[in-house]
Structures are given as C-alpha cells and as structure tokens.
PDB file of N, CA, C and O in Angstrom:
ATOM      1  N   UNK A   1      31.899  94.780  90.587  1.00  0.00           N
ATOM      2  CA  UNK A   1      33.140  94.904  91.313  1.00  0.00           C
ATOM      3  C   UNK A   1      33.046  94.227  92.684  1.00  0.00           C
ATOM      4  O   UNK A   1      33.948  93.457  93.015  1.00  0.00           O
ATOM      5  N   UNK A   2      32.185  94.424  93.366  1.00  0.00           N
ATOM      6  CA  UNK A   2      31.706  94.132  94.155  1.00  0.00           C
ATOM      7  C   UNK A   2      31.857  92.489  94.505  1.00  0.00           C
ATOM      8  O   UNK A   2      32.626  92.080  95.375  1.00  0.00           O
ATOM      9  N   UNK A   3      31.154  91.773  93.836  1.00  0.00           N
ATOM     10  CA  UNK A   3      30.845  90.698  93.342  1.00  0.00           C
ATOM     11  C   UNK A   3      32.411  89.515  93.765  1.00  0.00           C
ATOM     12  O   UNK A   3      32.743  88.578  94.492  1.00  0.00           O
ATOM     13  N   UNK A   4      32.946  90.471  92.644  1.00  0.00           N
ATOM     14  CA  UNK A   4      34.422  90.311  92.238  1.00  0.00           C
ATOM     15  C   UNK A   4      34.928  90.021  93.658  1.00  0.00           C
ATOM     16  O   UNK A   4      35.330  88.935  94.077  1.00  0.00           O
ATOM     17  N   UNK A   5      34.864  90.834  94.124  1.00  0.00           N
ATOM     18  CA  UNK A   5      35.964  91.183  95.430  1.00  0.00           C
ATOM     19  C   UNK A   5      35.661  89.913  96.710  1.00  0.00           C
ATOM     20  O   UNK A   5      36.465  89.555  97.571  1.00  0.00           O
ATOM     21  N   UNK A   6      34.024  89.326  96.461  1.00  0.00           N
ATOM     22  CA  UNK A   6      33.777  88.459  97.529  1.00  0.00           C
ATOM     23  C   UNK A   6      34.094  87.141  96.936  1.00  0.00           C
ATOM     24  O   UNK A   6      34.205  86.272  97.801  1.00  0.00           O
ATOM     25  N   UNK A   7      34.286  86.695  95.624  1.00  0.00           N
ATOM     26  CA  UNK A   7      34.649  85.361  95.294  1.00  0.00           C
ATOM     27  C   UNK A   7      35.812  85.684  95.685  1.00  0.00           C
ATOM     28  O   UNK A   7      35.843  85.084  96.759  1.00  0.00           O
ATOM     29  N   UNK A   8      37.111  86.366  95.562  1.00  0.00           N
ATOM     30  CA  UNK A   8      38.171  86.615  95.943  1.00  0.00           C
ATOM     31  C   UNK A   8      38.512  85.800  97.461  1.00  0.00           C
ATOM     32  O   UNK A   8      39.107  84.761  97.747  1.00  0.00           O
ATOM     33  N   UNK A   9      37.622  87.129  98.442  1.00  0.00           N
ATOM     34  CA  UNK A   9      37.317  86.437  99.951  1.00  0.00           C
ATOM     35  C   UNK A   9      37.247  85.276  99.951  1.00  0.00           C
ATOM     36  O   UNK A   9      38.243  84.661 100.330  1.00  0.00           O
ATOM     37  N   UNK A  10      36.052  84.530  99.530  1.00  0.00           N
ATOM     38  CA  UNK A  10      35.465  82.977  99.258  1.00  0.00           C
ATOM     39  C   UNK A  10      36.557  82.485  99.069  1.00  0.00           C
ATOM     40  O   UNK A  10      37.117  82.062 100.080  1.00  0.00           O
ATOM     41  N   UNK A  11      37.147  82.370  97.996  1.00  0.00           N
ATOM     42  CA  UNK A  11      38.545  81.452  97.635  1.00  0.00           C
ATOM     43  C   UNK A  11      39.048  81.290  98.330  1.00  0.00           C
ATOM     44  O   UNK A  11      39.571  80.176  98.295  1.00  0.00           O
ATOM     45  N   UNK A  12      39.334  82.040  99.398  1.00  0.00           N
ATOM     46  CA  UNK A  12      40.826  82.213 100.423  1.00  0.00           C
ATOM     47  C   UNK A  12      40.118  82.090 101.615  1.00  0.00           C
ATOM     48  O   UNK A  12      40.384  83.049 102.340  1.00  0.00           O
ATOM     49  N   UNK A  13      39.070  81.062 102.296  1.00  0.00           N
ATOM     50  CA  UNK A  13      38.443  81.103 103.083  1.00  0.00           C
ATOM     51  C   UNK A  13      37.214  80.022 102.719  1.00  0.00           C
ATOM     52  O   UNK A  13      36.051  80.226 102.373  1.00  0.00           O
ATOM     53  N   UNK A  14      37.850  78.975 102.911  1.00  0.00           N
ATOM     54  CA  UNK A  14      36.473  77.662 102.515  1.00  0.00           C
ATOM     55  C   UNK A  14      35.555  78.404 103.619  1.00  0.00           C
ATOM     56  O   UNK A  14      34.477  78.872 103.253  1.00  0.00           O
ATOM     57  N   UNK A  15      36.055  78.542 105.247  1.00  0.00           N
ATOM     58  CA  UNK A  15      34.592  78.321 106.141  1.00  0.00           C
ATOM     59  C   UNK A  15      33.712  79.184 105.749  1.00  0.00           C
ATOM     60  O   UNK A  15      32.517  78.906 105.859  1.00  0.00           O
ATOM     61  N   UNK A  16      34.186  80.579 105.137  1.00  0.00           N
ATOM     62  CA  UNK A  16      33.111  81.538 104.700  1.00  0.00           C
ATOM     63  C   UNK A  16      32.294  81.063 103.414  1.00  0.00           C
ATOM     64  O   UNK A  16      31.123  81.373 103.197  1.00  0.00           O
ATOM     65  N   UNK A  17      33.023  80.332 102.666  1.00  0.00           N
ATOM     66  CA  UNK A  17      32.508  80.170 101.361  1.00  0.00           C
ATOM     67  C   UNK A  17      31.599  79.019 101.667  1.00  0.00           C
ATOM     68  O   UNK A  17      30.869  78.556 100.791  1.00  0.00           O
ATOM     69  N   UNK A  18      31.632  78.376 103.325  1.00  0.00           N
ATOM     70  CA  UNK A  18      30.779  77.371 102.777  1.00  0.00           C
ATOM     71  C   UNK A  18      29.653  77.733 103.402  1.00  0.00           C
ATOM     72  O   UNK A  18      28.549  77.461 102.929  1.00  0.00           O
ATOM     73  N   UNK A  19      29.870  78.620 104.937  1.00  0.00           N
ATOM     74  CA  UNK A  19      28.968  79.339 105.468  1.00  0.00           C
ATOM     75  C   UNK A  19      27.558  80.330 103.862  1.00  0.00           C
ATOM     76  O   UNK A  19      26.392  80.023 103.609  1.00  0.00           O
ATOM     77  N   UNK A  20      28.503  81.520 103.168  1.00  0.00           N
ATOM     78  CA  UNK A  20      28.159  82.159 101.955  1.00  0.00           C
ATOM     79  C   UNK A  20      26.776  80.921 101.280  1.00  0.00           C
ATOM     80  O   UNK A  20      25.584  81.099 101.032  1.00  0.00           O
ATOM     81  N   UNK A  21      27.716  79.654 101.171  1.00  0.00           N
ATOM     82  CA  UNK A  21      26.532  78.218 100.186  1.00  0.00           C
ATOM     83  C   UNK A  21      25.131  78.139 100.938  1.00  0.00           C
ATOM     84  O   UNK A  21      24.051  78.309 100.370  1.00  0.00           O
ATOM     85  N   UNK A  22      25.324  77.805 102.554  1.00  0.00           N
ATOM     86  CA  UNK A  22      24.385  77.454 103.197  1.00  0.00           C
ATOM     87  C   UNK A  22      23.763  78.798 103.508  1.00  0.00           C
ATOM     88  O   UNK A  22      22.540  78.693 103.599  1.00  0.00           O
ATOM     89  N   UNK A  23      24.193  79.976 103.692  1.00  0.00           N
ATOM     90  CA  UNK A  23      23.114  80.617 103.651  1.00  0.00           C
ATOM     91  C   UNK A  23      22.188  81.303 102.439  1.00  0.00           C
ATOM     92  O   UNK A  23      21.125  81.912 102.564  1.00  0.00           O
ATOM     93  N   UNK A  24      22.961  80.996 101.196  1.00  0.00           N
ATOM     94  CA  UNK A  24      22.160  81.683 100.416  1.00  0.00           C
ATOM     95  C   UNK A  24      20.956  80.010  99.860  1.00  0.00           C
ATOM     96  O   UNK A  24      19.956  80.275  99.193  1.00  0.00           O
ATOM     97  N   UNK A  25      21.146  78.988 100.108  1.00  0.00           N
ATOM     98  CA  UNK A  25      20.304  77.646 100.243  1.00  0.00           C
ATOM     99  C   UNK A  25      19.063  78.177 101.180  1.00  0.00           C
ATOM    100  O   UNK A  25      17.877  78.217 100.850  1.00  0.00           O
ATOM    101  N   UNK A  26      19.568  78.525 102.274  1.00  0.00           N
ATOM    102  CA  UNK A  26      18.055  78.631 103.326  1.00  0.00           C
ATOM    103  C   UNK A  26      17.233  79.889 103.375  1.00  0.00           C
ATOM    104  O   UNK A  26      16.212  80.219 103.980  1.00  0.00           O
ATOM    105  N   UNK A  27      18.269  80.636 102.283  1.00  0.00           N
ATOM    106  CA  UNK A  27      17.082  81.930 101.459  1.00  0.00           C
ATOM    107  C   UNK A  27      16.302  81.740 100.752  1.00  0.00           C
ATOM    108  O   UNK A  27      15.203  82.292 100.790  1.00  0.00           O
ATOM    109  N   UNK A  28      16.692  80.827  99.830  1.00  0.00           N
ATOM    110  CA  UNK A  28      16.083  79.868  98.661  1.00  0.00           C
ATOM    111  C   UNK A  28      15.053  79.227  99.288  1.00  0.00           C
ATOM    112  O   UNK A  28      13.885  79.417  98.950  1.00  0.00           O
ATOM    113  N   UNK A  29      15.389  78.443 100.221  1.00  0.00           N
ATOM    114  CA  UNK A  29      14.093  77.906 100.438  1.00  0.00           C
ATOM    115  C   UNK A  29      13.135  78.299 100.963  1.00  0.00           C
ATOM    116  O   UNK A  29      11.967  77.926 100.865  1.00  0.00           O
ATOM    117  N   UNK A  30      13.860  79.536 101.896  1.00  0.00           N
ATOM    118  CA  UNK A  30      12.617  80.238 102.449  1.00  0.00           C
ATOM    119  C   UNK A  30      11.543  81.105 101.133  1.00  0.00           C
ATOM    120  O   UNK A  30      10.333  80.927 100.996  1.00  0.00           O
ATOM    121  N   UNK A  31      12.292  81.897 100.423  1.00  0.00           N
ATOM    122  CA  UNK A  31      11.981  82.401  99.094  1.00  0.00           C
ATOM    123  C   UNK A  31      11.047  81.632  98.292  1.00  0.00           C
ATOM    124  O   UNK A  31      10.211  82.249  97.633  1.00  0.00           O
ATOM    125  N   UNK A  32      11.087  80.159  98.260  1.00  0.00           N
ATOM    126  CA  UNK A  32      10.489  79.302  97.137  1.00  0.00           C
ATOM    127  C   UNK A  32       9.468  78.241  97.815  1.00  0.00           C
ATOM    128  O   UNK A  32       8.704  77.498  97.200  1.00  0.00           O
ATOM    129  N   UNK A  33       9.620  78.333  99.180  1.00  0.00           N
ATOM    130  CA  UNK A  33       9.040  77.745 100.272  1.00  0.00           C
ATOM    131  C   UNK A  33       8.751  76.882 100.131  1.00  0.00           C
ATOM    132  O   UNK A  33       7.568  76.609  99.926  1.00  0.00           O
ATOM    133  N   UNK A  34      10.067  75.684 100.187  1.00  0.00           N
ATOM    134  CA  UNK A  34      10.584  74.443 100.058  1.00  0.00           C
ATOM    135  C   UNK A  34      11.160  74.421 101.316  1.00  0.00           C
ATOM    136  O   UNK A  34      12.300  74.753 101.641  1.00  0.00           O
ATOM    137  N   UNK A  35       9.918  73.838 102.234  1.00  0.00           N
ATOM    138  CA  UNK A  35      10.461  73.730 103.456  1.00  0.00           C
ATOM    139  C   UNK A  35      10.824  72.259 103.377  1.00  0.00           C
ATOM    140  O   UNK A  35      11.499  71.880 104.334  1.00  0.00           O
ATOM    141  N   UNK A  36      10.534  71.324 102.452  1.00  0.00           N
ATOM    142  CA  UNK A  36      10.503  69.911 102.467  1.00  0.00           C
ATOM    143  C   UNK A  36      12.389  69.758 102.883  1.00  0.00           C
ATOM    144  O   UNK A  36      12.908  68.929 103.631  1.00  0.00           O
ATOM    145  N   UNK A  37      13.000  70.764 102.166  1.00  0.00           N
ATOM    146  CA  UNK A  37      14.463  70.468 101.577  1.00  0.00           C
ATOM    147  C   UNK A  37      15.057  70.427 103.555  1.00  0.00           C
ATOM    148  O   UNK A  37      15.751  69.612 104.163  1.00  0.00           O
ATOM    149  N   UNK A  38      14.506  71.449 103.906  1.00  0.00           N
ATOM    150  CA  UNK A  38      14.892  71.462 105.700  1.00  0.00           C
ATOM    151  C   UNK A  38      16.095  70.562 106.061  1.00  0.00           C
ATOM    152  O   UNK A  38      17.256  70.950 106.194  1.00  0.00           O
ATOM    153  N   UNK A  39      15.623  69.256 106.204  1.00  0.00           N
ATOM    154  CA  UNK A  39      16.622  68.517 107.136  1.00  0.00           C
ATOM    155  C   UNK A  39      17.645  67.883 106.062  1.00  0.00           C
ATOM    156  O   UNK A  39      18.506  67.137 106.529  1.00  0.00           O
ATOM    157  N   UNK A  40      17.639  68.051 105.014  1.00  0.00           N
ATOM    158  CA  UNK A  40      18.679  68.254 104.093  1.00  0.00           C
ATOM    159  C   UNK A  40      19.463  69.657 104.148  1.00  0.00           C
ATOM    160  O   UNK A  40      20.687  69.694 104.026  1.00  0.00           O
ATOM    161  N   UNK A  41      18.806  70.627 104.308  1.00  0.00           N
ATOM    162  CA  UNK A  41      19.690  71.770 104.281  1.00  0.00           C
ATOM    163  C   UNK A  41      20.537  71.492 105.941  1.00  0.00           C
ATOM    164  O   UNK A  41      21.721  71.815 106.038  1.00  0.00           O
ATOM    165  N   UNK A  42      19.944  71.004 106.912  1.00  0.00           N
ATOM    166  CA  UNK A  42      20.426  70.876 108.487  1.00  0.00           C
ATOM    167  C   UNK A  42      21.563  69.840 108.271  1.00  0.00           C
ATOM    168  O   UNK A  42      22.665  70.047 108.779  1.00  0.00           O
ATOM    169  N   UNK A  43      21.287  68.570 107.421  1.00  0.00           N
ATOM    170  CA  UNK A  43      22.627  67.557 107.425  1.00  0.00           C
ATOM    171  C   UNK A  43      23.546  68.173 106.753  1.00  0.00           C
ATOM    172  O   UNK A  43      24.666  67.846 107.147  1.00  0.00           O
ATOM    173  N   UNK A  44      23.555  69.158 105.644  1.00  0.00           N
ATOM    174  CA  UNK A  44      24.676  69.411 104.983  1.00  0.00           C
ATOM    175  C   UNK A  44      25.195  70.683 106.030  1.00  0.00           C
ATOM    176  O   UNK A  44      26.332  71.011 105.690  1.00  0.00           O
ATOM    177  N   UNK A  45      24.796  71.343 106.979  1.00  0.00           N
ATOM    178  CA  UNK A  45      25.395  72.542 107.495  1.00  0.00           C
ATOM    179  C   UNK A  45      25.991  71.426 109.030  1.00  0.00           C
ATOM    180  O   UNK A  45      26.955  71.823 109.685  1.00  0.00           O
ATOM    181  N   UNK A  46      25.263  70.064 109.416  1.00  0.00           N
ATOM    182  CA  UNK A  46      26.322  69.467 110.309  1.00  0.00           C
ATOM    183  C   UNK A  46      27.513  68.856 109.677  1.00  0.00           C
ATOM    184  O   UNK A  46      28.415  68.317 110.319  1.00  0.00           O
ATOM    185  N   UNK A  47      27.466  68.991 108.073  1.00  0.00           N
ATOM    186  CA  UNK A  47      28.873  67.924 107.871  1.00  0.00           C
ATOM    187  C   UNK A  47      30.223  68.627 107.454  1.00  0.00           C
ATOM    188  O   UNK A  47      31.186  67.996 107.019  1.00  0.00           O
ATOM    189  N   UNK A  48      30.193  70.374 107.677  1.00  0.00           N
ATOM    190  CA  UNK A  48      30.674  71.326 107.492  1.00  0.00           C
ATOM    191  C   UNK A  48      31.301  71.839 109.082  1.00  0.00           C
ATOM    192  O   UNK A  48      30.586  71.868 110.083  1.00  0.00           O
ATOM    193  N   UNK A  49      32.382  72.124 109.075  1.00  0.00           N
ATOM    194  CA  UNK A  49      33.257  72.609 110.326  1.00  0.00           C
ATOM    195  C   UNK A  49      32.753  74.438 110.311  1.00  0.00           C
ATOM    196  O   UNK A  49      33.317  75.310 109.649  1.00  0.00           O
ATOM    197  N   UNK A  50      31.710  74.608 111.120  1.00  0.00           N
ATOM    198  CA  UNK A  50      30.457  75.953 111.032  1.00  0.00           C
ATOM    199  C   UNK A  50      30.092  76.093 112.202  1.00  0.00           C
ATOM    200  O   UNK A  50      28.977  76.616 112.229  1.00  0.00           O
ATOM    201  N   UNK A  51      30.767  75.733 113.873  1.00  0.00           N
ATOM    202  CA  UNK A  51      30.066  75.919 115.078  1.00  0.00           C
ATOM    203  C   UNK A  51      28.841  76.762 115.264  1.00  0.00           C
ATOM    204  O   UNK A  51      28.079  76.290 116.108  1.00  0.00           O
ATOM    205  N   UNK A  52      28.277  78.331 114.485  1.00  0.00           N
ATOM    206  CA  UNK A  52      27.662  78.648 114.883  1.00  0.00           C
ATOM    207  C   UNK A  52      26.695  78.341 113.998  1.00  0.00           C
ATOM    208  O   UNK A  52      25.600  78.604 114.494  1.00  0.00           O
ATOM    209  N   UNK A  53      26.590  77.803 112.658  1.00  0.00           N
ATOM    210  CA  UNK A  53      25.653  77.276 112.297  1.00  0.00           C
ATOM    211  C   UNK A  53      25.258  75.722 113.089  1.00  0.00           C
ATOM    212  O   UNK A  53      24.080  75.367 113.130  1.00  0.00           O
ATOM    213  N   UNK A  54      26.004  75.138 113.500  1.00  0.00           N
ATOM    214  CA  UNK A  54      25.346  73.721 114.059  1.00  0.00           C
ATOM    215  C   UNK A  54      24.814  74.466 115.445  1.00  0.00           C
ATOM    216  O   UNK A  54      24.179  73.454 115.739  1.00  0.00           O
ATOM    217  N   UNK A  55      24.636  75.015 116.124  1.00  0.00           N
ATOM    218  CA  UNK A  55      24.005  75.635 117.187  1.00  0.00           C
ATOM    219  C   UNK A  55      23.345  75.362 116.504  1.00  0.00           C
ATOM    220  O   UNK A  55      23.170  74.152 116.362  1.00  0.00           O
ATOM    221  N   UNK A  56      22.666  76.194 115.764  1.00  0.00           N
ATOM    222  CA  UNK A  56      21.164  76.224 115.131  1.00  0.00           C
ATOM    223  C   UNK A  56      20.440  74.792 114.783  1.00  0.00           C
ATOM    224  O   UNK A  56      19.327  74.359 115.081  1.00  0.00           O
ATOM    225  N   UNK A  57      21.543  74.227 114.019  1.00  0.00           N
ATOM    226  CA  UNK A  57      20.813  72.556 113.415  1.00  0.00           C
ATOM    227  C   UNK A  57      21.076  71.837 114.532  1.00  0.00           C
ATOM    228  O   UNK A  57      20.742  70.654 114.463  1.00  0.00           O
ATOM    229  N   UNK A  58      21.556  72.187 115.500  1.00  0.00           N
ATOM    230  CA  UNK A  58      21.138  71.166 116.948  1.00  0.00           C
ATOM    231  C   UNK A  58      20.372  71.521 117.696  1.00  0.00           C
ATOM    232  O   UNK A  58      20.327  71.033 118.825  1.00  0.00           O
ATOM    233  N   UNK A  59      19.251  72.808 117.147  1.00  0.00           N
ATOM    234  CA  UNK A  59      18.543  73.554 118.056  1.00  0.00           C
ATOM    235  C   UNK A  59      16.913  72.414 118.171  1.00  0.00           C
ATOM    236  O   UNK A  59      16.480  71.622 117.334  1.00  0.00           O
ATOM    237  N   UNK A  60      16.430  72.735 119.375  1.00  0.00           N
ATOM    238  CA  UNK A  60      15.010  71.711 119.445  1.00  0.00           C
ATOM    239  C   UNK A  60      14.435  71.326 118.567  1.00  0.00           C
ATOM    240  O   UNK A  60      14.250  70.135 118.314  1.00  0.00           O
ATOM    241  N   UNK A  61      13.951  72.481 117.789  1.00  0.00           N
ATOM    242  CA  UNK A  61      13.133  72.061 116.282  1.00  0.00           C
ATOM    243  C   UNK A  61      13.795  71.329 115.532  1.00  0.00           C
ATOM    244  O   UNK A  61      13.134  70.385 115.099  1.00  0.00           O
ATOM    245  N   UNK A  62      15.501  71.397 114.979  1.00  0.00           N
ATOM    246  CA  UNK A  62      15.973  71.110 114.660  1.00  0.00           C
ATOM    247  C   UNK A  62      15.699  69.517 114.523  1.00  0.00           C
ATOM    248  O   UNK A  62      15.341  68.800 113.589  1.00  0.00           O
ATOM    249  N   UNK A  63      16.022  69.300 115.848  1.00  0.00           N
ATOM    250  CA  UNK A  63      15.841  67.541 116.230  1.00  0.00           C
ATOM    251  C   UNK A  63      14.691  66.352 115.632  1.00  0.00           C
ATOM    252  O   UNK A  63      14.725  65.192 115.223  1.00  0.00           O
ATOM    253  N   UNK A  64      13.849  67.244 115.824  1.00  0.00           N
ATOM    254  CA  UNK A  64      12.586  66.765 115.384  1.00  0.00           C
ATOM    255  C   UNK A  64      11.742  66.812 113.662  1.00  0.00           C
ATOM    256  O   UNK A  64      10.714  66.240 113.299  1.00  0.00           O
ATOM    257  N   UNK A  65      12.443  67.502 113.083  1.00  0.00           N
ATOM    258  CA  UNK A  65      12.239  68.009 112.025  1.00  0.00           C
ATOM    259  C   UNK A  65      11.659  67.221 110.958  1.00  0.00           C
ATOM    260  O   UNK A  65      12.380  66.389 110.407  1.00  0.00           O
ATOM    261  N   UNK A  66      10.107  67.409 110.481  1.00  0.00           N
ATOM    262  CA  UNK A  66       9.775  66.483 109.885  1.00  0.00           C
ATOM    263  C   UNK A  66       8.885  67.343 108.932  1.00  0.00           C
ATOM    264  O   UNK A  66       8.642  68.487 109.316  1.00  0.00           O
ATOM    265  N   UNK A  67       8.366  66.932 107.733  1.00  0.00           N
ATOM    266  CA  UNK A  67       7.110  67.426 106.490  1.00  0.00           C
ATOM    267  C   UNK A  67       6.684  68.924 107.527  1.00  0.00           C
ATOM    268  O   UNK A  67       7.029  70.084 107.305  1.00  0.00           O
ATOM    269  N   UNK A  68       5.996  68.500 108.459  1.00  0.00           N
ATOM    270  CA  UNK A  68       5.104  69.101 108.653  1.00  0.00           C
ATOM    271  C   UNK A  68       5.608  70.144 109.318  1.00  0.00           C
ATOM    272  O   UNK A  68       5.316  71.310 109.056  1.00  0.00           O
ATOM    273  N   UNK A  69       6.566  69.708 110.415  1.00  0.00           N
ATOM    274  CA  UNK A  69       7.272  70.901 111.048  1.00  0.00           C
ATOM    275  C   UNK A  69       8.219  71.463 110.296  1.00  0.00           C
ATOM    276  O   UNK A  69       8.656  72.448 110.891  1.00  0.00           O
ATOM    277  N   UNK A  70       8.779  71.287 109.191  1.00  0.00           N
ATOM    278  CA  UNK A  70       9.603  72.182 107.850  1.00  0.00           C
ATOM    279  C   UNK A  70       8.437  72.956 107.852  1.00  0.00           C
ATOM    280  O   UNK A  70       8.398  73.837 108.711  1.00  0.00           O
ATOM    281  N   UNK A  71       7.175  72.807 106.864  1.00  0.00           N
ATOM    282  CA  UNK A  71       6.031  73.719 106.865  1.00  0.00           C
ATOM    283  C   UNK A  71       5.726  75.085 108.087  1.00  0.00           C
ATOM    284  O   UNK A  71       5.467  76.266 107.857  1.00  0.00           O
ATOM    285  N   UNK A  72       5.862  74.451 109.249  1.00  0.00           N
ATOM    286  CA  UNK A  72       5.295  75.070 110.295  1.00  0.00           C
ATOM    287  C   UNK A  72       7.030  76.163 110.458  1.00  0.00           C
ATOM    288  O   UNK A  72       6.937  77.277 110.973  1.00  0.00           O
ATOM    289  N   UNK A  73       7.922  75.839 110.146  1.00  0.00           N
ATOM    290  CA  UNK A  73       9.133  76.571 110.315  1.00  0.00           C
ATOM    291  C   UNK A  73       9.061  77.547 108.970  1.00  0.00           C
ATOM    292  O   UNK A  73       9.507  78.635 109.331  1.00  0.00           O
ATOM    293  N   UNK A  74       8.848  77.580 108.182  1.00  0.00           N
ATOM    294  CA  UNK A  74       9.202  78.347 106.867  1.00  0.00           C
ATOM    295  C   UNK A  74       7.858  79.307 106.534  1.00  0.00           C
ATOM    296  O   UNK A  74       7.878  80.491 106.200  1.00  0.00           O
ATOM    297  N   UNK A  75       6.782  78.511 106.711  1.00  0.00           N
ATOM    298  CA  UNK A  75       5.278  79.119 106.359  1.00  0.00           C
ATOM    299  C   UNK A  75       5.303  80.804 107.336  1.00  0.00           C
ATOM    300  O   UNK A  75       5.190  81.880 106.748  1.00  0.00           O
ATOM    301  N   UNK A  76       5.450  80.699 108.686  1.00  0.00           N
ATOM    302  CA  UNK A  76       4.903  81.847 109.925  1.00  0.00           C
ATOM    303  C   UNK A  76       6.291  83.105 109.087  1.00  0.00           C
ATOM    304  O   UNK A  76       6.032  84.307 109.158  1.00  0.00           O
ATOM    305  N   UNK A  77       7.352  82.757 108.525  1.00  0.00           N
ATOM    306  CA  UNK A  77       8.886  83.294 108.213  1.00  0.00           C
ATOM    307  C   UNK A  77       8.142  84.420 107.206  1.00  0.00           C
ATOM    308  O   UNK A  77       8.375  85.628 107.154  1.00  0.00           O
ATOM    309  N   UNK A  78       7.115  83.591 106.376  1.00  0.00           N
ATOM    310  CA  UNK A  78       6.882  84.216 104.873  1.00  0.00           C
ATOM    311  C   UNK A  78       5.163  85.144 105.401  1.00  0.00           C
ATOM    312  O   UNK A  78       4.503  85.864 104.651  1.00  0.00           O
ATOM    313  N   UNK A  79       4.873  84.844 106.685  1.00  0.00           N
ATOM    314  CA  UNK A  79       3.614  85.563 106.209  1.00  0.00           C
ATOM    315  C   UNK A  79       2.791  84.778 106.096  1.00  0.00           C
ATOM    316  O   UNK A  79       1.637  85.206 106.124  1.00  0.00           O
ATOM    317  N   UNK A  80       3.034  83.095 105.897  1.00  0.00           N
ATOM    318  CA  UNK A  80       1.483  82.182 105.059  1.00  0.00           C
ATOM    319  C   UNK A  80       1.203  81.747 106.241  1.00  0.00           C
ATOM    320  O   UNK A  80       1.969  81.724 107.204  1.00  0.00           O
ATOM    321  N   UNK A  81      -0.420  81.223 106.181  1.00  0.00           N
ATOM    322  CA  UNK A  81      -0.672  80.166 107.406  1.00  0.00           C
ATOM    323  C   UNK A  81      -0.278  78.658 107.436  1.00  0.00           C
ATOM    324  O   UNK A  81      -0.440  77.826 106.544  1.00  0.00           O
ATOM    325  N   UNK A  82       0.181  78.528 108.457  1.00  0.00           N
ATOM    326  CA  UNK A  82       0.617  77.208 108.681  1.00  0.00           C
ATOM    327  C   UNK A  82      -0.455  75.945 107.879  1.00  0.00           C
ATOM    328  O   UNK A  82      -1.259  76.423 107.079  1.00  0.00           O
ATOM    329  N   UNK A  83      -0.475  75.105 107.978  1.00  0.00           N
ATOM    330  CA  UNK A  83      -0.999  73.712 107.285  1.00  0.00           C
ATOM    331  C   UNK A  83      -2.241  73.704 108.596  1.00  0.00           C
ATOM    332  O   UNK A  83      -3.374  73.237 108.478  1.00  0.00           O
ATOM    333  N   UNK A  84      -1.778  74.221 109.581  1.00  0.00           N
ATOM    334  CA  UNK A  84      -2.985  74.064 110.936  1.00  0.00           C
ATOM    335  C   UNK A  84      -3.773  74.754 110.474  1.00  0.00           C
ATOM    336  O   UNK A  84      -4.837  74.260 110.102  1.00  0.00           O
ATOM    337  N   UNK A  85      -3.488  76.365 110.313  1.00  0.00           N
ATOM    338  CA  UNK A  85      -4.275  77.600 110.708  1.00  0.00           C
ATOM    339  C   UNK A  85      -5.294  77.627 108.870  1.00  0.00           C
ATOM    340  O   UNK A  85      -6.266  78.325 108.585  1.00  0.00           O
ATOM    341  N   UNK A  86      -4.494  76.501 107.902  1.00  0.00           N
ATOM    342  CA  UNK A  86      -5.606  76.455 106.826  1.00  0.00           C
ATOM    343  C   UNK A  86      -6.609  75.850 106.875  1.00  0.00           C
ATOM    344  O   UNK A  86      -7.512  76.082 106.071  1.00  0.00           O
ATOM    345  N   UNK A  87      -6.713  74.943 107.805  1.00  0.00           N
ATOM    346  CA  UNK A  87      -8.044  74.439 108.242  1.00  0.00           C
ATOM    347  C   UNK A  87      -9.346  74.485 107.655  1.00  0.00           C
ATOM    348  O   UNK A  87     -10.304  73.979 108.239  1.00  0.00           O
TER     349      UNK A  87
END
C-alpha cells in the first residue's frame, strides 16, 4: 500500500521522483561499493533541476573526483579500509 501511495507522489512531482532515482543510485553504490560509478552518479544529479543535491556535487571532493578518491569516499562510509590504509 505503501509503495502504492509513493509512485502516486512520484508521478505528480518529477523533482521528487528524480531526487527518489538519485538517491536510491548512491545507496546502491554505496551498498555494492561501486565507488567507480561516483562522478557519473555527480553528472547526472547536476543535469537535474535539485539545488540541494548540486550543493553536494559542487562540494570540494566533488570537484576533484577521481578512481581513487570515489574509493576513499565510499570505502571509510562502509567500514572498509581505504586503498591507503591496505597497504
């Protein structure tokens, strides 16, 4: 029922429904720890009208975002050691 009632919402409300896409994406990746996907998940949340998500994808890390720093962003989230601290 439940369920029901939020595609409803969604329908009648792209910004939520697209907000709803991108965040259940950066669960996923945190979940499956596919940090590679990162600055793909950051271009598709700038090409979306989402002010308080682009805060975030314009945030410092954001900018810079590469292999290693996806790793270093998703790894400390889950508990694992970074690519450094496996040494």
């Amino acid at each position: 029922m439940e369920h029901l009632r939020l595609k409803a919402v969604l329908l009648h409300c792209p910004e939520l429904d697209a907000l709803t896409g991108h965040l259940r994406s950066f669960g996923q990746m945190l979940t499956e720890r596919q940090g590679e996907r990162l600055p793909q998940w950051l271009d598709a949340v700038r090409r979306d009208d989402l002010p308080g998500l682009h805060t975030l994808a314009a945030g410092p890390g954001a900018r810079a975002c590469t292999k290693c720093d996806a790793a270093n962003f998703l790894l400390p989230a889950l508990g694992k050691a970074t690519p450094e601290e496996d040494g």
